[in-house]
N, C-alpha and C positions, 0 to 999 in steps of 0.2 A: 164171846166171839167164837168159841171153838163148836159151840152149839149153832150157832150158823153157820161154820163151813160146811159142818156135819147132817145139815139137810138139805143143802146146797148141793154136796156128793148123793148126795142120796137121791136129790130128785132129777140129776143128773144120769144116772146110773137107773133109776125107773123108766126114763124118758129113752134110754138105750135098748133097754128089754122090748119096747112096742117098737121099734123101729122096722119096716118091710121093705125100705127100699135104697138104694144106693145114693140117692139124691139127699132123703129123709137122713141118710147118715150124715154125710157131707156138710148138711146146715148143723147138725146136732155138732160135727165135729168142731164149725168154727167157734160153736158156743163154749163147746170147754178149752177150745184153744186161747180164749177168748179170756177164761176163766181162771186161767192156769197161768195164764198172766197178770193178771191182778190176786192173785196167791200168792205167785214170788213176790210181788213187790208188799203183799201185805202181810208177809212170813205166816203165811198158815203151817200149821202142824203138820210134819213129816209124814204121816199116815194118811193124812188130807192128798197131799202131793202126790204120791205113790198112788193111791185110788185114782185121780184124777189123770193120772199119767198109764196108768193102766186102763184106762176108760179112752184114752183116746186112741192108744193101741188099738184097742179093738176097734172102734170105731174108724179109722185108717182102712183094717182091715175089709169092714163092711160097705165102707163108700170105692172100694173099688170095681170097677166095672168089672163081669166076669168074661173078656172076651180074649179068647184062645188068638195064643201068641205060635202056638207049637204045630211049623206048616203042612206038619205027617198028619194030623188027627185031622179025623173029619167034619170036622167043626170049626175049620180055621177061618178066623177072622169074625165071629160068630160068639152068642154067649155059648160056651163049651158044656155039656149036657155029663161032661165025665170028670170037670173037677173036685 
């Protein structure tokens, strides 16, 4: 079993490295949200969690749209060319 979570995170964490777009993230994320829940309930290994929970971190990260909240810069409202 722990051999399957273990390529599971793995091809999860592959699938995250090709990622180019905020959208591509968002679907990627519902998958290990997805994932991360049939882990708790299937007690995967501490280390499995932690990957996975750090892979969606990121992932959080990357599906956010990059548009300027801050009304001084001149990119407001706009993807911000300065974050």
């Amino acid at each position: 079993m722990l051999l399957e979570w273990e390529k599971l995170a793995g091809e999860l964490e592959s699938q995250a490295r090709t990622i180019r777009t905020a959208e591509g993230a968002r679907i990627l994320k519902d998958k290990v949200e997805e994932t991360m829940s049939i882990a708790e309930n299937g007690y995967a290994p501490t280390d499995i969690m932690d990957r996975l929970d750090l892979l969606l971190m990121n992932l959080t990260e990357k599906s956010r749209d990059n548009i300027c909240t801050n009304t001084k810069c001149p990119h407001y409202n706009k993807k911000c060319r300065m974050r």
